[in-house]
HTML snippet that shows the backbone in 3Dmol.js (N, CA, C, O; Angstrom):
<script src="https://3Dmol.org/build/3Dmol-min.js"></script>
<div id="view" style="width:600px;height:400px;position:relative"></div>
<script>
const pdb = `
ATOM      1  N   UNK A   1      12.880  16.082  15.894  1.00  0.00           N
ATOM      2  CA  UNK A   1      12.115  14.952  15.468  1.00  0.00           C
ATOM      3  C   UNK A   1      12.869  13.685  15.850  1.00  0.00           C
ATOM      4  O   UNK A   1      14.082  13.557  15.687  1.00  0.00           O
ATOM      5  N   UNK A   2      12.082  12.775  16.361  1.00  0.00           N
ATOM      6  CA  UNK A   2      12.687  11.725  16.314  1.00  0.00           C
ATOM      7  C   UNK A   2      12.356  10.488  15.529  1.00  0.00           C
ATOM      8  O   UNK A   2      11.250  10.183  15.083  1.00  0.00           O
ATOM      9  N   UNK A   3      13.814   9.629  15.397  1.00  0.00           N
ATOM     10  CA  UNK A   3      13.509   8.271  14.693  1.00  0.00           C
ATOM     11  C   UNK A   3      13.690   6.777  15.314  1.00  0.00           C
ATOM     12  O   UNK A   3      14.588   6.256  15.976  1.00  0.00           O
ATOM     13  N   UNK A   4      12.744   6.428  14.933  1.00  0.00           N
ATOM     14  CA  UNK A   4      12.804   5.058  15.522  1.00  0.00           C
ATOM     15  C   UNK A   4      13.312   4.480  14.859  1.00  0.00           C
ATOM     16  O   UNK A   4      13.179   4.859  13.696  1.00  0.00           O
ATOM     17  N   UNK A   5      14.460   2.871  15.131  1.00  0.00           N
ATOM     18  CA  UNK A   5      14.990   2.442  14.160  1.00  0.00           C
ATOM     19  C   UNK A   5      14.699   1.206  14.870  1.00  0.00           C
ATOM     20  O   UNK A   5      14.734   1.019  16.086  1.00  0.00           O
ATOM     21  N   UNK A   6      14.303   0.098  13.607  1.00  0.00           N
ATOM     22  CA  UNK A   6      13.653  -1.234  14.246  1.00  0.00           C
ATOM     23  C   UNK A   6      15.121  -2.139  13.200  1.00  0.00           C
ATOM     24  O   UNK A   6      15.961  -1.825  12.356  1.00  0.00           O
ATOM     25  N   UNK A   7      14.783  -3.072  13.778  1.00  0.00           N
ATOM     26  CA  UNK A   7      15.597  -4.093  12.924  1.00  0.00           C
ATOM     27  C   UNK A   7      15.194  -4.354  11.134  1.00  0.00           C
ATOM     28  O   UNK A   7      14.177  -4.485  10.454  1.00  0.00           O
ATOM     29  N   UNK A   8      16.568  -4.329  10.942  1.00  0.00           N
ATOM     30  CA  UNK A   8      16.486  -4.599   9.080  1.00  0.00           C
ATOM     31  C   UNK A   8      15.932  -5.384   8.686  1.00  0.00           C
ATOM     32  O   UNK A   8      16.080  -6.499   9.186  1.00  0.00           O
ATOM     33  N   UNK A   9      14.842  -5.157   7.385  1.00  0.00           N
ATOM     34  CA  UNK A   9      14.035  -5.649   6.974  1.00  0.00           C
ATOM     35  C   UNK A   9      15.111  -6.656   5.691  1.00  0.00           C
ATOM     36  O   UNK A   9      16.228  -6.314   5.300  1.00  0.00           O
ATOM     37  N   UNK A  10      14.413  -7.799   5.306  1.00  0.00           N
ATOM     38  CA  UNK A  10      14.730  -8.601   4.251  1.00  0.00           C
ATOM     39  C   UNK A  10      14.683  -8.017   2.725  1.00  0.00           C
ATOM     40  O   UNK A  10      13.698  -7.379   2.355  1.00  0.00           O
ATOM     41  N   UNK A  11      15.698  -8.241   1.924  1.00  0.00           N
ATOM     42  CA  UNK A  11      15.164  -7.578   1.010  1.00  0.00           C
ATOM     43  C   UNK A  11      13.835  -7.894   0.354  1.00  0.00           C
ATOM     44  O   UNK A  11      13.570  -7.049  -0.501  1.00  0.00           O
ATOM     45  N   UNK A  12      12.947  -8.801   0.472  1.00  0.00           N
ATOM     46  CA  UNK A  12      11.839  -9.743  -0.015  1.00  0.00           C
ATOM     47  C   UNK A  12      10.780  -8.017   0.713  1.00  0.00           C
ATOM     48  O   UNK A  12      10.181  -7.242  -0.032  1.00  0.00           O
ATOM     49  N   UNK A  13      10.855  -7.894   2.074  1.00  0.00           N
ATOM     50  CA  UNK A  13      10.278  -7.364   2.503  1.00  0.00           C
ATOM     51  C   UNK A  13      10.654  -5.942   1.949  1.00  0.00           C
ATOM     52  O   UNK A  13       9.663  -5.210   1.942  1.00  0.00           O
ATOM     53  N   UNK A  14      11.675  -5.401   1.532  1.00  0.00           N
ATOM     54  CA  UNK A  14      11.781  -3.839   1.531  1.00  0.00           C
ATOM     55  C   UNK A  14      10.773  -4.327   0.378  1.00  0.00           C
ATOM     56  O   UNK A  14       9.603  -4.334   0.761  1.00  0.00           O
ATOM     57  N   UNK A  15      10.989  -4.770  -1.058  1.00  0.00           N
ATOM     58  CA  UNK A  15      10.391  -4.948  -2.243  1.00  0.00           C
ATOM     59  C   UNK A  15       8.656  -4.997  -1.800  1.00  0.00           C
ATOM     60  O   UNK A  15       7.845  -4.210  -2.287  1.00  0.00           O
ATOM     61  N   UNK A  16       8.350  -5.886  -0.967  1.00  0.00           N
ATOM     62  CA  UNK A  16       6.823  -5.757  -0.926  1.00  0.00           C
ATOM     63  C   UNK A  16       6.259  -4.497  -0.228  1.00  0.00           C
ATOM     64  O   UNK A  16       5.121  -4.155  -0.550  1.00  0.00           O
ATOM     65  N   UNK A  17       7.066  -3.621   0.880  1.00  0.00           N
ATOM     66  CA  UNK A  17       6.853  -2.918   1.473  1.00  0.00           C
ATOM     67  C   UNK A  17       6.810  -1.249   0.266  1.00  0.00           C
ATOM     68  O   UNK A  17       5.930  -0.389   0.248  1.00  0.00           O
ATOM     69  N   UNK A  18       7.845  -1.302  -0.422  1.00  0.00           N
ATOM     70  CA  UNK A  18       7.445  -0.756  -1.645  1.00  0.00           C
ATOM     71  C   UNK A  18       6.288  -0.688  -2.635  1.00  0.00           C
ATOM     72  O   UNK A  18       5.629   0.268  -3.044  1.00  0.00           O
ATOM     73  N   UNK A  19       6.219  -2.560  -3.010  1.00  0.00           N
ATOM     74  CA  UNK A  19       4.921  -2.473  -3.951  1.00  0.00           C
ATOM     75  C   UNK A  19       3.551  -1.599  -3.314  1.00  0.00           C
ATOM     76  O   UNK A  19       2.745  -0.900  -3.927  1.00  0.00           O
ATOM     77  N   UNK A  20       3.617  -1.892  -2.012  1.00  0.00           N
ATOM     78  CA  UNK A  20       2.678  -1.158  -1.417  1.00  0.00           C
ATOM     79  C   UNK A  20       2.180  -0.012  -1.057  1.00  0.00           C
ATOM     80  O   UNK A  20       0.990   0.300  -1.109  1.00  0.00           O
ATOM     81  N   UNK A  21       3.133   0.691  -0.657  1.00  0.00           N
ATOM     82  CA  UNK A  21       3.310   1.955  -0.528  1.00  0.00           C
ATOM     83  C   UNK A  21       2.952   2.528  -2.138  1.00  0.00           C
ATOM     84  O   UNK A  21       1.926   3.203  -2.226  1.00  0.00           O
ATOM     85  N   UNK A  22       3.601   2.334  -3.176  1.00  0.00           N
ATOM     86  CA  UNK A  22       3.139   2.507  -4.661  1.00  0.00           C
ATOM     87  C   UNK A  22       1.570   2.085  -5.086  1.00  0.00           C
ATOM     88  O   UNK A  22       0.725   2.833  -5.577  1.00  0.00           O
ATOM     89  N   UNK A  23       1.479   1.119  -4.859  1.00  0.00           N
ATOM     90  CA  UNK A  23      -0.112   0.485  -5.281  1.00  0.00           C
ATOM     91  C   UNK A  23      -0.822   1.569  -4.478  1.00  0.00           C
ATOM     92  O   UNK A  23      -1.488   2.424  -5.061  1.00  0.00           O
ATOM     93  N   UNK A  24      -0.667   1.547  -2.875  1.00  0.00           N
ATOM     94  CA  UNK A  24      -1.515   2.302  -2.169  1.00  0.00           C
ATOM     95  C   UNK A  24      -1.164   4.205  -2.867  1.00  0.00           C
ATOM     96  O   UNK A  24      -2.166   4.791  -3.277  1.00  0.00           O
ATOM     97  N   UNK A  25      -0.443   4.610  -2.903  1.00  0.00           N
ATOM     98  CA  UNK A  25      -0.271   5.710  -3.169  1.00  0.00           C
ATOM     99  C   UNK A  25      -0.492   6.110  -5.169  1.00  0.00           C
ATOM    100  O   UNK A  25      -0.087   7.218  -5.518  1.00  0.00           O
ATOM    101  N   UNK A  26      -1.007   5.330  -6.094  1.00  0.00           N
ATOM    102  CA  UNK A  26      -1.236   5.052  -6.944  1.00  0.00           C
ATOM    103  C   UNK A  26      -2.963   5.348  -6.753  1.00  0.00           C
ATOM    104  O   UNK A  26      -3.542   6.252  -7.355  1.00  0.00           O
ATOM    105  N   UNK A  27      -3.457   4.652  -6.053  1.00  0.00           N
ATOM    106  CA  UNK A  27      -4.602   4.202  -5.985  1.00  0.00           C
ATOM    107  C   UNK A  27      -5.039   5.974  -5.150  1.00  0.00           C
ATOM    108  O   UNK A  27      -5.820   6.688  -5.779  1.00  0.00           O
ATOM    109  N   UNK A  28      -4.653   6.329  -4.225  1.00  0.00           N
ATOM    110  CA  UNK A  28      -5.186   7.699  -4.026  1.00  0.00           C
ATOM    111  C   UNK A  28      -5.314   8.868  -5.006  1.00  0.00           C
ATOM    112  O   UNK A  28      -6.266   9.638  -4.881  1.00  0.00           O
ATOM    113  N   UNK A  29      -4.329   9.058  -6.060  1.00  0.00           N
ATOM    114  CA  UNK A  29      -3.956   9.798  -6.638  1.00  0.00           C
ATOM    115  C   UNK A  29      -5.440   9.452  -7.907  1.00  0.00           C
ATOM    116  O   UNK A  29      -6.199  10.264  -8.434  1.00  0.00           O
ATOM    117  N   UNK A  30      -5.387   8.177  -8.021  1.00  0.00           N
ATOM    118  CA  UNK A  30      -6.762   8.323  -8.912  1.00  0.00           C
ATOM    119  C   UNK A  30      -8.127   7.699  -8.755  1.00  0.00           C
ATOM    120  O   UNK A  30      -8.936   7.178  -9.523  1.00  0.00           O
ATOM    121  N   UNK A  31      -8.057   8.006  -7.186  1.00  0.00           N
ATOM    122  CA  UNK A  31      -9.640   7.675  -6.592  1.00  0.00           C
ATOM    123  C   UNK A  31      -9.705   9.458  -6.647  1.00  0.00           C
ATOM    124  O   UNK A  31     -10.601   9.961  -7.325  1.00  0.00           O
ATOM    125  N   UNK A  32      -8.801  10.291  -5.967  1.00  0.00           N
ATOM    126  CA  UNK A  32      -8.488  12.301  -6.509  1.00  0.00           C
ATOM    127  C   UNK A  32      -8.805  12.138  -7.639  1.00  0.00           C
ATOM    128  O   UNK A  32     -10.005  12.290  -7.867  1.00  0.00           O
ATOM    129  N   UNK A  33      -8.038  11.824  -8.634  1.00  0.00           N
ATOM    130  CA  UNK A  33      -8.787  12.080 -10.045  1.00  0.00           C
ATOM    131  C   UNK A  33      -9.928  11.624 -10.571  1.00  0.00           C
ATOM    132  O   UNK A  33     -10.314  12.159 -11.610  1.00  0.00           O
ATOM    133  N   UNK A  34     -10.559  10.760 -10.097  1.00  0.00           N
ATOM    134  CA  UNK A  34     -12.387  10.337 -10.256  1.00  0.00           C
ATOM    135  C   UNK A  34     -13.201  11.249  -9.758  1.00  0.00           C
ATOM    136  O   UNK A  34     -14.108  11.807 -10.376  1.00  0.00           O
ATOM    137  N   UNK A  35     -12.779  11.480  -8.210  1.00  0.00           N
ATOM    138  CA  UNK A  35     -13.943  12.370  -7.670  1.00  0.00           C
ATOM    139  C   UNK A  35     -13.513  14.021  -8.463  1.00  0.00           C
ATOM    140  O   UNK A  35     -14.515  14.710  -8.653  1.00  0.00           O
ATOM    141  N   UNK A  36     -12.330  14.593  -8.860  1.00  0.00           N
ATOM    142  CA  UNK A  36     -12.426  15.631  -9.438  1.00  0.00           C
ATOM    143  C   UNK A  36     -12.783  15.606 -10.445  1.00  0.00           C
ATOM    144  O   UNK A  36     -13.264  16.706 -10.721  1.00  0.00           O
ATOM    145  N   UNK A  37     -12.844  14.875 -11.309  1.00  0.00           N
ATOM    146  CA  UNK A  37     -13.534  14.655 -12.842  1.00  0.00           C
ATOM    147  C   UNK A  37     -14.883  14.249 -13.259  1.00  0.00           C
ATOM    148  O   UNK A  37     -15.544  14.127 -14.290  1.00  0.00           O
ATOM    149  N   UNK A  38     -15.045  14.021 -11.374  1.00  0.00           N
ATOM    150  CA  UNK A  38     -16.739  12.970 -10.993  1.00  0.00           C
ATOM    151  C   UNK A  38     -16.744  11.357 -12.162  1.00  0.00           C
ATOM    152  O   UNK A  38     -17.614  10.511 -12.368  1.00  0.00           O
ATOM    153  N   UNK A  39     -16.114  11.436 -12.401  1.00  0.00           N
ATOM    154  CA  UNK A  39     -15.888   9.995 -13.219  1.00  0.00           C
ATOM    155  C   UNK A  39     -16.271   9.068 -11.688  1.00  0.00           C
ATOM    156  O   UNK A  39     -15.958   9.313 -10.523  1.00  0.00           O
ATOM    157  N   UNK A  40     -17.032   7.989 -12.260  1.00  0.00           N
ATOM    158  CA  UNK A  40     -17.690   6.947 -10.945  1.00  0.00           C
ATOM    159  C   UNK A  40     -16.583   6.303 -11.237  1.00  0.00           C
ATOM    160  O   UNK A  40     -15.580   6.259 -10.526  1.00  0.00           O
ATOM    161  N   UNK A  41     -16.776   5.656 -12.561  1.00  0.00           N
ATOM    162  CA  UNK A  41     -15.768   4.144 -12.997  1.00  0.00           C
ATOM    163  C   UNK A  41     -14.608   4.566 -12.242  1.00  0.00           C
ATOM    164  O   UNK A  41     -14.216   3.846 -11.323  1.00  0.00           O
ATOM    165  N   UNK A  42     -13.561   6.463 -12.726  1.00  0.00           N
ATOM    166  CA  UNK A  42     -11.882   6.027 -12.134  1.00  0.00           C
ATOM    167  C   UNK A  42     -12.371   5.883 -10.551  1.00  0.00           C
ATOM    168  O   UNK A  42     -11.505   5.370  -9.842  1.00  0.00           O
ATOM    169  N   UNK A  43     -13.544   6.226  -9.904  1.00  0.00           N
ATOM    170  CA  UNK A  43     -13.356   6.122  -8.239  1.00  0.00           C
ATOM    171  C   UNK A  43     -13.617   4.683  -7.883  1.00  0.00           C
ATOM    172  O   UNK A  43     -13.193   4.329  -6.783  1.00  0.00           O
ATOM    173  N   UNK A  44     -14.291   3.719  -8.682  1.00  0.00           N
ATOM    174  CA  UNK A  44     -14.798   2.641  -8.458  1.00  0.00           C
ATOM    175  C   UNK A  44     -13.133   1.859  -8.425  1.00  0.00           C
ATOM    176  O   UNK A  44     -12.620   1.259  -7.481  1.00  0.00           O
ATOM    177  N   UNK A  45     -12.491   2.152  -9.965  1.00  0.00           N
ATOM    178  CA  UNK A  45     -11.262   1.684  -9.795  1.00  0.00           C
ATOM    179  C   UNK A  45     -10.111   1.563  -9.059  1.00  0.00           C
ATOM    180  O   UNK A  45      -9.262   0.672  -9.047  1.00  0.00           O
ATOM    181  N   UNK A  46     -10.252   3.071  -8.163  1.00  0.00           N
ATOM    182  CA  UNK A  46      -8.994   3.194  -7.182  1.00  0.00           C
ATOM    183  C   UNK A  46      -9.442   2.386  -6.210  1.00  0.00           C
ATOM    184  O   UNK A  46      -8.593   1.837  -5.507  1.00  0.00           O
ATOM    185  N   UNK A  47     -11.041   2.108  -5.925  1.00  0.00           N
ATOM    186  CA  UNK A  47     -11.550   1.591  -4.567  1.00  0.00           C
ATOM    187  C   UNK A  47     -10.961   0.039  -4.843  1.00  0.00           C
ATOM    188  O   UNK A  47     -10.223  -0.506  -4.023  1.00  0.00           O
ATOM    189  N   UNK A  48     -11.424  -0.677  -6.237  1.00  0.00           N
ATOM    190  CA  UNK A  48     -10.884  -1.815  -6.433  1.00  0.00           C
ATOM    191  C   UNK A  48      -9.215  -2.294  -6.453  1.00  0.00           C
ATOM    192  O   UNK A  48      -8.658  -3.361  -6.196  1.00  0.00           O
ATOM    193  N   UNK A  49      -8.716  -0.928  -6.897  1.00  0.00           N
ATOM    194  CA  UNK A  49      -7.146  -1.288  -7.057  1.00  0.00           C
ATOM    195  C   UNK A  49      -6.596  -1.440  -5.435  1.00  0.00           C
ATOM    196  O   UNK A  49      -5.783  -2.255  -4.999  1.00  0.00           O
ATOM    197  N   UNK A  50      -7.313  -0.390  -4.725  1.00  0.00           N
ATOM    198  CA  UNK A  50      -7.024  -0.327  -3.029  1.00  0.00           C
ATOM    199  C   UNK A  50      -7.297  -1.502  -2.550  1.00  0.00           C
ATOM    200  O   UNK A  50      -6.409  -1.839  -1.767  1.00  0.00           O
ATOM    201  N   UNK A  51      -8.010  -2.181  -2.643  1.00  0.00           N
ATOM    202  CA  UNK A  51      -8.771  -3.472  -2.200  1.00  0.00           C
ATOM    203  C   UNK A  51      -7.650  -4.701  -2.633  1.00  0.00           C
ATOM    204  O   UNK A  51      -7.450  -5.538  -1.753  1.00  0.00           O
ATOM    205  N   UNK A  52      -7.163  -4.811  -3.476  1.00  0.00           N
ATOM    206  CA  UNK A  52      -6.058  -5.339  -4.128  1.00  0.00           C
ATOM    207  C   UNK A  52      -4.930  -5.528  -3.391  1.00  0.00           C
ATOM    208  O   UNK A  52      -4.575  -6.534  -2.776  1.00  0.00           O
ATOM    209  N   UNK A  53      -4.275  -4.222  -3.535  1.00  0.00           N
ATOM    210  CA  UNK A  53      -3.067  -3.783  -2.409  1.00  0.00           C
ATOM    211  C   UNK A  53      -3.195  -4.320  -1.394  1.00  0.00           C
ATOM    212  O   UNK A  53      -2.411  -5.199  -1.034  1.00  0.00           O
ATOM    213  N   UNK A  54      -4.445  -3.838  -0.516  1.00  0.00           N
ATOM    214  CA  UNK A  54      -4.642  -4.573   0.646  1.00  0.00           C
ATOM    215  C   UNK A  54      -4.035  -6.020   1.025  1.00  0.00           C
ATOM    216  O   UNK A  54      -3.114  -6.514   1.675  1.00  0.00           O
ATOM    217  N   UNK A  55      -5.152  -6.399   0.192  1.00  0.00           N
ATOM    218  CA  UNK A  55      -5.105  -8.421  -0.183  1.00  0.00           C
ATOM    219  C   UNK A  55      -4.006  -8.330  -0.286  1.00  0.00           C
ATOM    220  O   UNK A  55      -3.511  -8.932   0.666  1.00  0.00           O
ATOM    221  N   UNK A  56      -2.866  -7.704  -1.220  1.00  0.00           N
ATOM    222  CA  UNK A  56      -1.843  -8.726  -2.123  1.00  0.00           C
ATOM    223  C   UNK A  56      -0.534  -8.150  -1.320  1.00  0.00           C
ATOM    224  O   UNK A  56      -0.470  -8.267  -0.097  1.00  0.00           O
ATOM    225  N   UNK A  57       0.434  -7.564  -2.029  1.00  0.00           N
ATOM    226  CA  UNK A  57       1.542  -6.737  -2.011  1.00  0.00           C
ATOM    227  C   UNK A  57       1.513  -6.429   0.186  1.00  0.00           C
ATOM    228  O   UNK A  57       2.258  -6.961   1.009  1.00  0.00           O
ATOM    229  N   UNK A  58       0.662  -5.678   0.374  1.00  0.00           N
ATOM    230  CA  UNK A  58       0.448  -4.870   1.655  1.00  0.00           C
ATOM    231  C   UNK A  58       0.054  -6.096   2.649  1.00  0.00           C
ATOM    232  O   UNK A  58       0.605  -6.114   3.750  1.00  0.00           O
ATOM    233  N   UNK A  59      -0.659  -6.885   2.391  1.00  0.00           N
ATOM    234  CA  UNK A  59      -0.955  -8.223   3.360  1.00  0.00           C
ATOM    235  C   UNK A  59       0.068  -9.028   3.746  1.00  0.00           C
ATOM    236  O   UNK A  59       0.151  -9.665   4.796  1.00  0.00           O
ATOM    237  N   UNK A  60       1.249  -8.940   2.384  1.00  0.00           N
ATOM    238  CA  UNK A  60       2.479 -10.075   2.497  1.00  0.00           C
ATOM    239  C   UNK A  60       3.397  -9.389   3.048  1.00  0.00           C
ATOM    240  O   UNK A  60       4.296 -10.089   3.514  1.00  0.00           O
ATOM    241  N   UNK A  61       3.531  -8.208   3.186  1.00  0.00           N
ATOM    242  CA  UNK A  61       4.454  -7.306   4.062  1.00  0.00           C
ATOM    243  C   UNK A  61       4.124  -7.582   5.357  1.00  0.00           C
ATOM    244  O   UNK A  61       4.865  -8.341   5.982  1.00  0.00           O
ATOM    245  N   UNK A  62       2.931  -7.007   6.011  1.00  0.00           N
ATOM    246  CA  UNK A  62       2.538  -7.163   6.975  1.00  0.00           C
ATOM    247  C   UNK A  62       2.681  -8.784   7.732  1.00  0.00           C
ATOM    248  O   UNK A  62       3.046  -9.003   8.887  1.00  0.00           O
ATOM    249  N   UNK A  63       2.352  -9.597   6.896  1.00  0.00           N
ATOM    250  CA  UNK A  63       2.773 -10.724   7.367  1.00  0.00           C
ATOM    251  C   UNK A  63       4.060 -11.253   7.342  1.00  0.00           C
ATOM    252  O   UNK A  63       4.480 -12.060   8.171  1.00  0.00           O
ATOM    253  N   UNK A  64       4.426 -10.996   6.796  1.00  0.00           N
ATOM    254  CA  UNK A  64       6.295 -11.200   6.770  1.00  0.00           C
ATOM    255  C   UNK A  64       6.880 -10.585   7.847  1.00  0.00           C
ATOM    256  O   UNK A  64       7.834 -11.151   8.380  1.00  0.00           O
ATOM    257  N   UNK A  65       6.355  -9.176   8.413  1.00  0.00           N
ATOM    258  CA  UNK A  65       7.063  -8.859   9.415  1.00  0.00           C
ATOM    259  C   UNK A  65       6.467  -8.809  10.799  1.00  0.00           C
ATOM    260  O   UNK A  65       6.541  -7.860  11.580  1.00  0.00           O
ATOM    261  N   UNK A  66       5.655 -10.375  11.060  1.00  0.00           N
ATOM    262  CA  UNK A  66       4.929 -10.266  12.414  1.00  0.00           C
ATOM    263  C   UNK A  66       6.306 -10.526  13.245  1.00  0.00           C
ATOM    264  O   UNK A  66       6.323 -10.594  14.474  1.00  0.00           O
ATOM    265  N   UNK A  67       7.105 -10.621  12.673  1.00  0.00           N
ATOM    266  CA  UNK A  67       8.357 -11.318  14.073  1.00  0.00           C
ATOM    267  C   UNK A  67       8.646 -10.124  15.283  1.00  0.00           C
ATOM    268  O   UNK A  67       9.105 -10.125  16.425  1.00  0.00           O
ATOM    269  N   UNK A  68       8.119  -9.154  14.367  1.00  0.00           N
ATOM    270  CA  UNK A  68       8.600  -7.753  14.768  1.00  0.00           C
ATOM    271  C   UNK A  68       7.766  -7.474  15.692  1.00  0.00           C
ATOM    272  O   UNK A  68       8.195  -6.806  16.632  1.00  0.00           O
ATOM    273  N   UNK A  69       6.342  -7.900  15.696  1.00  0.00           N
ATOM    274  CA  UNK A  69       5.303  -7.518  16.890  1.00  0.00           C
ATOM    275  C   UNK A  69       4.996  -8.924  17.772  1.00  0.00           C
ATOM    276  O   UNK A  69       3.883  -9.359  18.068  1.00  0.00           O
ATOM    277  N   UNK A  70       6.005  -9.369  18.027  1.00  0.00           N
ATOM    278  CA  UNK A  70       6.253 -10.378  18.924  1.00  0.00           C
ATOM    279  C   UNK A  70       5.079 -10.933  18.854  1.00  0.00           C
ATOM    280  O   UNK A  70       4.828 -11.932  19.528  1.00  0.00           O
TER     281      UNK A  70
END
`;
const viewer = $3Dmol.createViewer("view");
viewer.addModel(pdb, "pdb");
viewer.setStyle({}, {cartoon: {color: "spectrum"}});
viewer.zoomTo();
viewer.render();
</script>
C-alpha cells in the first residue's frame, strides 16, 4: 500500500478536519439508525445534521487548505 504524504496541516486545520470527519461520520451512523428503525424524523435529522457539516466544520477545512490545490 502506498502513502501519500502532503505538507503539514495547521493545527486550526487538523481540529476542523476532525470536526468533520466526526459530524460526517456521526451523521451516517444515525441516518443507519432511522432507516433501520424506519423512524423518518432520525433520517430527516442525519440529512440535516449532514447538510450542516457540509456548510460549517467540512467547508472551513476545505477552504483553509486550497493552498494545497494550487
Amino acid at each position: 500500500m502506498q502513502t501519500t504524504v502532503g505538507p503539514d496541516l495547521t493545527q486550526r486545520e487538523k481540529d476542523l478536519q476532525l470536526q468533520c470527519n466526526l459530524r460526517l461520520a456521526g451523521t451516517a451512523f444515525a441516518g443507519a439508525g432511522g432507516v433501520m428503525s424506519r423512524n423518518v424524523f432520525a433520517i430527516l435529522g442525519a440529512a440535516f445534521n449532514g447538510g450542516a457539516a457540509l456548510q460549517g466544520p467540512c467547508k472551513e477545512f476545505w477552504d483553509s487548505t486550497s493552498r494545497f490545490r494550487g
